[in-house]
Structure formats: C-alpha cells, structure tokens
C-alpha positions, 0 to 999 in steps of 0.5 A: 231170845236173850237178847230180846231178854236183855233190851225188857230188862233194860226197859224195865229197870228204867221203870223201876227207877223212874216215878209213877209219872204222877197223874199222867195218863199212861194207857189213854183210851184210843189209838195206840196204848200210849206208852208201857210201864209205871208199875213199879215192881220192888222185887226187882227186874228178874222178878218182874220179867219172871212175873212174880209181880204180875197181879193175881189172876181173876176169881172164876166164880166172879159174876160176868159183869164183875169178872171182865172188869177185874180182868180189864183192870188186871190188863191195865196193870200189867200194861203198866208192868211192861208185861203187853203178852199177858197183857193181851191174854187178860183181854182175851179173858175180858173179852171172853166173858163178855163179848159185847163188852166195848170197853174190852174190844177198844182196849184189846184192839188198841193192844194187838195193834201193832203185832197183829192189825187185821185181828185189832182191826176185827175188834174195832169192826166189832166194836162199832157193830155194837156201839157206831157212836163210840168215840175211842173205836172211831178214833182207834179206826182212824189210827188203825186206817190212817194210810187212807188219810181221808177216810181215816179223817172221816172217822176221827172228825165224827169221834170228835163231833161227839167229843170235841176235847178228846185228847187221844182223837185230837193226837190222831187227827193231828198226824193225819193233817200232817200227812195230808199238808196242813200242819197249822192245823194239826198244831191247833189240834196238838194244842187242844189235846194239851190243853185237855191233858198236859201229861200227854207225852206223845202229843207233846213230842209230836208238837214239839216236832211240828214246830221244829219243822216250822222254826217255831224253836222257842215252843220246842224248847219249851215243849222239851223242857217240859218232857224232860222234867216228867221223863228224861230220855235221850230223844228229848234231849237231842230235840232240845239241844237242837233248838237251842241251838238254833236260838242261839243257846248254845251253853244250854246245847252244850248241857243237853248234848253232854247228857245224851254223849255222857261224857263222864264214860267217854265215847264207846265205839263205834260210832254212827252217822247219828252219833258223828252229828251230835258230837259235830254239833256239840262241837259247833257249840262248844267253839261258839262259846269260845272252847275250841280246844274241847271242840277239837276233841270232839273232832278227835272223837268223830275221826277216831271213831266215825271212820273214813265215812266220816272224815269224806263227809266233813270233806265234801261239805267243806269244799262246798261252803267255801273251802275249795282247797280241802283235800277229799282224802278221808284223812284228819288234818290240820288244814281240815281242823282249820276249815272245821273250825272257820265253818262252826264260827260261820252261823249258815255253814255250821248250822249246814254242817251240823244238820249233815253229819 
C-alpha cells in the first residue's frame, strides 16, 4: 500500500508541475482513456491523494437528464485529477441514472477497461444494443477485441465509415494494421488521426515508433520534438536520442540522453540492462564528437555498476565484430577499453553495439 501510495504521489506531483497541456484532449472518446491527469490541485499532492480536491458530489434532487450529465462531467474531472476509482463510482452513478445513456456506457467501458474487461465488455455490448451505429462503442469494441484482428477491423472500419476522421478510431485501426503486417497503412491512418488532433500524444508516439521501425529517423525526430515540447518525459527523450543518432546527430543524442542519465545527480545503482545501453550509447556519441575521455567514464559507469553481466556482454559482441582477442573474463581492461573505443568509431559496430546493451 505504501508503495503504491508513493508511485500516485509521484505521479501526481508531475501533474501539479505540469500545464494543462493546452487544448489537448486528454480523455478522447473511444478506446482507452488517453491519458490521466491535467487538473491541477493547488493544495498540493497529500491533498489531492486524500480528495480534498475532488469536485463536489452531485445534487440528488438534479432531474435525471441533468443529474448523469453532472455526474459524467465530475467523472471527466477526477479522470483529470488522477482520481480513476472515483472516477469509476461517478460513472456507475452516471450510469445509475440513466441506463440507457450511451454516452455513460462508452465512457465507463473505456474506464473499466483495463482492471476489468468482460464488465467494459458488457457496457460496450450494451451500448450497441441501444444505439448499433455509435461510432465511439464501435471503436471501443475494437480495441476491447483487438486480439481477434479481423474481427477487431470489422468494427473500427464501420466506426470509421460513419465517421471518416475520428481520431481515436484511426489510432485503433492503426494498431490492429500493425498486427496484421501492414504498417504503410497504419502510418497513413496515424497520419490522419494527427491531422484531425495534432495533441494526440498516443497517436503521435506510435507514429514516431512505426517509423522508427521503417528508418524513417527524420519524422521520429520530428515527431519527438513535438512530444517533448507538450510534455517532457523519459520515453520520449530516449526515442529522439535514437534517431538522432542514427542521422548522425549525435550533439543533439548526447543532449537528449543526458536528460534521461541526469548526469547532474550522477548514476544511482544499480543499474539495468536498459540503463547499461543508454549509457553505451551515449558513449558512442560522446567519441564520435570526439570526447573520448568523458565517453570512458561512461564505460566506467557501465562496469562499476552494469556488474559481470555487463562487462560479458561487451565482451561477446567485441569478439564477434572484429576483436577476436578480447578475453571473455567478465573483467574491465585497457584492451576492452581500446576495443570499445575502435568499435564506437566504427558506424556498423557501434550502432550494433548500442542496439545490444
């Protein structure tokens, strides 16, 4: 529990820091709730985490029509409050008064998805009963049966027959055209969905990874920086850093990747395989403009705390691209510091090396 308590409190503080993100819709209306948070609560995080900024409860006394629309609109409030449980109670409130609200069922469905899918399942299923045209529980079925691609595609194609630049719909029927092998036409759908809503963080960083998978590193790094300016975070970072590098950038990896190091702190161990490959490839960047001196400290860092794991690793790959002579001892060495070296000035072994750690 207190853990748990720790990670919303974190969370949380984010939010407080951050803006509002502008005109960004944070919610959308089909498929999964885009993202929590946005509300700021100016009594601070205990505070919000006790929900001492949690909206007022709704008037009983409200006629139906007018009360599961106060509750909806307090649903939507403590979405952006990071608050999802009571969040769920005011749509079962929604919902409550007025069952045959669509509007309640979507959202509720789309809230509930991912702690309890047959009930999301349920009011999707529902929803549908009431109204078999409604594009958002078309798409939301999608997503809700995206393990079944086709039939999955199936709904997301009508939801979009209906309505052709729906940007949640196009998100969704992107992912399933990945799955199914046909990622030139999920860019196209991505590329729609951020035409109709360039704040669509979630379609824009599934873009950006598409075209990282197809070499397309000029619209990654463009797609990133566009992330980045809304909302830094560290996932966006590293995804710039990437294609950076591969264009060749590497001032600019080197900028993006001490962001994600926060090499004003200094490393805190210990260290994971993900970490060991960001500060390799920063080491990497850091000898291709020419600092190897900073670079080794780099290689000091992955050794001191990446452990024997890392340092084998290091080793293998090395006797594979060209370095047969490099012990496979788990132990730093100035023969290992050479090869390192020589591998991160050579562009196949370095980019090989980087991609490994």
């Amino acid at each position: 529990m207190a853990c748990g308590r720790l990670r919303f409190a974190a969370l949380a503080a984010g939010v407080l820091l951050a803006s509002a993100a502008g005109a960004a819709d944070r919610i959308g209306s089909a498929g999964p709730i885009r993202s929590y948070g946005g509300i700021p609560c100016a009594r601070g995080v205990e505070a919000l985490m006790n929900g001492e900024c949690d909206p007022p409860a709704v008037d009983a006394a409200l006629p139906p029509a007018q009360r599961v629309q106060a509750h909806l609109e307090r649903a939507r409030q403590l979405i952006g409050l990071i608050r999802p449980e009571q969040a769920r109670h005011a749509l079962d409130d929604a919902v409550a008064a007025d069952p045959a609200n669509v509007t309640a069922r979507v959202l509720r469905a789309r809230a509930r998805m991912e702690i309890a899918g047959d009930d999301a399942r349920a009011d999707i299923a529902a929803a549908l009963a009431l109204d078999p045209d409604n594009v958002d529980a078309l798409a939301t079925r999608a997503f809700l049966i995206r393990d079944d691609p086709p039939n999955a595609l199936q709904n997301v194609n009508a939801a979009l027959a209906r309505a052709p630049h729906h940007a949640d719909a196009l998100w969704i029927r992107a992912t399933l055209l990945t799955r199914l092998g046909a990622p030139d036409k999920a860019v196209r759908d991505l590329d729609e969905a951020l035409a109709a809503e360039p704040g669509f963080t979630q379609a824009r960083r599934t873009h950006a990874q598409l075209l990282m998978r197809m070499g397309q590193y000029a619209r990654v790094e463009a797609d990133a920086s566009a992330m980045l300016a809304e909302r830094p975070d560290q996932q966006t970072y590293e995804l710039r850093a990437a294609a950076r590098t591969a264009l060749g950038n590497h001032a600019g990896a080197i900028e993006d990747l001490d962001a994600v190091l926060d090499t004003a702190r200094g490393p805190r161990p210990p260290i994971g395989k993900e970490q060991v490959g960001l500060y390799i490839q920063r080491a990497l960047a850091l000898v291709r403009t020419g600092n190897s001196q900073a670079a080794r400290r780099d290689l000091n860092t992955v050794v001191g705390l990446g452990g024997l794991r890392a340092v084998l690793q290091m080793q293998v790959y090395l006797r594979q691209h060209g370095f047969p002579d490099i012990a496979l001892d788990g132990k730093r060495s100035d023969a290992l510091d050479e090869a390192m070296i020589a591998c991160f000035v050579n562009e196949a072994c370095g980019r090989g090396i980087a991609t490994r750690s």
